[in-house]
C-alpha positions in Angstrom: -59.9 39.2 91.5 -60.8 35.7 93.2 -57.4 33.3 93.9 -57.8 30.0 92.4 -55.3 28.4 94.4 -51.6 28.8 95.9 -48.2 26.9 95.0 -45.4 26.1 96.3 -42.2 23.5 96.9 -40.5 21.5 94.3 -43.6 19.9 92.7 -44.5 21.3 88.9 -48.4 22.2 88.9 -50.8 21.5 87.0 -51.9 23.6 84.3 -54.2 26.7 85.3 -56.6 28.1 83.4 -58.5 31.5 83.9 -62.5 31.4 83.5 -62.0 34.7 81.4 -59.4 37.0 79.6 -57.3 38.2 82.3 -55.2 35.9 84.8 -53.0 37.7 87.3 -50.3 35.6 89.0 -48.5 36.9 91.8 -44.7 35.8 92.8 -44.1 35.6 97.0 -41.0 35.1 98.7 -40.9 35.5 102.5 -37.5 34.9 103.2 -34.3 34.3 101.2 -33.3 30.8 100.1 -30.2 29.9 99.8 -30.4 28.5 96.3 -33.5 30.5 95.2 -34.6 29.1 91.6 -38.1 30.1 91.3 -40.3 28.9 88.5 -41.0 28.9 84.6 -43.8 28.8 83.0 -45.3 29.3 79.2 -49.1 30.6 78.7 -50.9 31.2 75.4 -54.0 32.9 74.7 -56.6 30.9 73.4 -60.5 30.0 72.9 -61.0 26.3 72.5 -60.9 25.6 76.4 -58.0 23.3 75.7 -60.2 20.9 74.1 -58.6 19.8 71.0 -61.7 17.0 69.7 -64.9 17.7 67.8 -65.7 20.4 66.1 -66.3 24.1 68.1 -69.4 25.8 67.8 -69.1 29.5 66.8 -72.6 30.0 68.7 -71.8 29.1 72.2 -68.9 30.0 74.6 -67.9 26.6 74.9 -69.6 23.9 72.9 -68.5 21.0 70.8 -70.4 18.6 68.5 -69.1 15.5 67.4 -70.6 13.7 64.1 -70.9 10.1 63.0 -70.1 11.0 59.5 -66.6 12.6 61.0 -65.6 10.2 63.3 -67.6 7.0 64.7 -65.1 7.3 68.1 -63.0 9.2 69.9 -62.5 11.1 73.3 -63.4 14.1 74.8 -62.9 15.6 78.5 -63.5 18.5 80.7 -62.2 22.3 80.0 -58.6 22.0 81.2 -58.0 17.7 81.7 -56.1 16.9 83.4 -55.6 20.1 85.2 -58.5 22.2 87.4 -61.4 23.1 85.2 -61.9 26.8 85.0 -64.7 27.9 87.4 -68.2 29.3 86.5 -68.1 27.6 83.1 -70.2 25.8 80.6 -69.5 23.3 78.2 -71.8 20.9 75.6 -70.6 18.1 73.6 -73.8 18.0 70.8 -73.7 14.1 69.5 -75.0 13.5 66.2 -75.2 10.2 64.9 -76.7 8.4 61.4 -80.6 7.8 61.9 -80.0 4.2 62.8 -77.7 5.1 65.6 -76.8 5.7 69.0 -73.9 7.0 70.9 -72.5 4.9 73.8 -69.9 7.1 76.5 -67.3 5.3 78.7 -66.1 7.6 81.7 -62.6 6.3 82.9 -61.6 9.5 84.9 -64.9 11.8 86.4 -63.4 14.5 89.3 -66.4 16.8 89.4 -66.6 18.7 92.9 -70.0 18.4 94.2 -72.5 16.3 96.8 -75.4 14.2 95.7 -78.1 15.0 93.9 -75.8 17.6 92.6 -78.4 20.9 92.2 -77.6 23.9 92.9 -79.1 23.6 96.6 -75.9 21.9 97.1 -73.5 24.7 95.2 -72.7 21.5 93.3 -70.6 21.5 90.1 -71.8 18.6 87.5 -72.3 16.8 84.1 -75.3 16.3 83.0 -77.2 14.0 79.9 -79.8 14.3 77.9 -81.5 12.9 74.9 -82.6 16.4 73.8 -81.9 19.8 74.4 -83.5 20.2 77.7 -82.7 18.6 80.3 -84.1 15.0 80.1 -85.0 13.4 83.5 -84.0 9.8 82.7 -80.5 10.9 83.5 -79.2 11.6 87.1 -76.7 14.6 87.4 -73.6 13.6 88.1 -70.5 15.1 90.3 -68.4 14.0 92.9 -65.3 11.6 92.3 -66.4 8.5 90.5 -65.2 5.2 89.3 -66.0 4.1 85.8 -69.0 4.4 84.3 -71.1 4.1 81.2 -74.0 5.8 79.6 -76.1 5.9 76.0 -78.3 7.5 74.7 -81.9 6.4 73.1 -81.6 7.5 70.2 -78.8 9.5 67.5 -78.7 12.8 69.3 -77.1 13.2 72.5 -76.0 16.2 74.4 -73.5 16.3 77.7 -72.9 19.5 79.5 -70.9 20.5 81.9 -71.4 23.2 84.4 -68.9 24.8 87.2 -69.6 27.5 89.8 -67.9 30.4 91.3 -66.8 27.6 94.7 -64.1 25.0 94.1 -62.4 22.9 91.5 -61.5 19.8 90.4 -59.9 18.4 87.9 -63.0 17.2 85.4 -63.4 14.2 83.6 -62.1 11.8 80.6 -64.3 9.9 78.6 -64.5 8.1 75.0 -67.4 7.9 72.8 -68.3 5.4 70.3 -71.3 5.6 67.9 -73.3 1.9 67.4 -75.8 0.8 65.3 -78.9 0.3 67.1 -78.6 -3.3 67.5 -75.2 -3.0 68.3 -73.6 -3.7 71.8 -70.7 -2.2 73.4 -67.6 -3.7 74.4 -64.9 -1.7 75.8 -61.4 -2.4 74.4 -57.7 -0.1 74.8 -57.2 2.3 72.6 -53.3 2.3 72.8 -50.8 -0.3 74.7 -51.8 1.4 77.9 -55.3 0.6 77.4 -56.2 4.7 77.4 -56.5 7.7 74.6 -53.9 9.7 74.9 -54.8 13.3 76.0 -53.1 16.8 74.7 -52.3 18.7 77.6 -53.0 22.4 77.1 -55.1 24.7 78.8 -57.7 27.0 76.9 -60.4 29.6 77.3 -62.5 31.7 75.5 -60.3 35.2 75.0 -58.6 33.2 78.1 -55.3 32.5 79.2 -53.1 29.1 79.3 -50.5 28.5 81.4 -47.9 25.7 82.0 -45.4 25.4 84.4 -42.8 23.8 82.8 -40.3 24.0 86.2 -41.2 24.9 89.6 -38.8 24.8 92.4 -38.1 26.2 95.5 
């Protein structure tokens, strides 16, 4: 079983999340402390990948679609946000808007581990766009930690996908989606008085395993 990562001090972690239906974690302690207090935690089995928005699709491991005639905006994020994203996963957001429209995204948060052009050359993790269901050349893969950043599509359909390998984690993305006419523009504004959607923080997988560590001290 591969180890995603190690813990340890007074500092909660953040929530972990298998890539499949079994999740061991193992409890060290070297040396006796004098106030020993360990750590709690609460899991829950699930198979959404903790992403709450759009609508799952019964079809794929992890995919999402979100529809015009549902909601014109909204947000959706990585497998996991803000915690590490599971490894070797993939997950599409389908966009479907009316025939008139288009969908406009707004990245505020992108943590995707991976080097320039992001391919697999690089044993990159990434997101990717695409106007159809293939991949669509017009859009650059993207990985590595980014500022803010915006991208639309041509026309009313509009997939994103992201894709993690067996290497190392991070901790994903955020983003917020609005559908516009096509002679629309798009202005950002705040969603909330801290200018931000708020995000549910739970972990998910498919048959998978969620865990939050609600206390963690030495």
């Amino acid at each position: 079983m591969e180890k995603i990562d190690t813990f340890c001090g007074n500092t909660s972690p953040k929530p972990v999340m298998s890539n499949g239906p079994r999740l061991k974690l193992e409890f060290q302690s070297l040396f006796a402390a004098r106030y020993p207090r360990g750590f709690k935690a609460v899991y829950s089995f699930t198979e959404n990948f903790g992403i709450k928005t759009g609508t799952q699709l019964p079809d794929y491991p992890c995919a999402f679609v979100f529809n015009s005639n549902e909601s014109r905006n909204g947000i959706f994020h990585s497998p996991n946000y803000p915690g590490f994203y599971p490894r070797d996963t993939e997950c599409h957001y389908f966009f479907h808007g009316n025939h008139d429209e288009k969908v406009h995204l707004h990245f505020n948060y992108f943590d995707v581990e991976g080097v320039l052009p992001c391919e697999a050359v690089s044993a990159s993790d990434y997101v990717e766009f695409s106007n159809f269901m293939t991949r669509d050349r017009k859009y650059p893969r993207h990985c590595g930690q980014l500022k803010e950043f915006d991208v639309e599509s041509d026309r009313k359909f509009f997939r994103v996908t992201f894709r993690s390998n067996d290497r190392l984690d991070g901790t994903g993305f955020n983003a917020t989606y609005v559908f516009l006419n096509e002679v629309e523009t798009y202005t950002k504004k705040p969603t909330s008085s801290s200018g931000t959607y708020e995000i549910l923080t739970c972990i998910n997988i498919f048959l998978g395993i969620m865990t939050t560590f609600k206390m963690f001290l030495q």
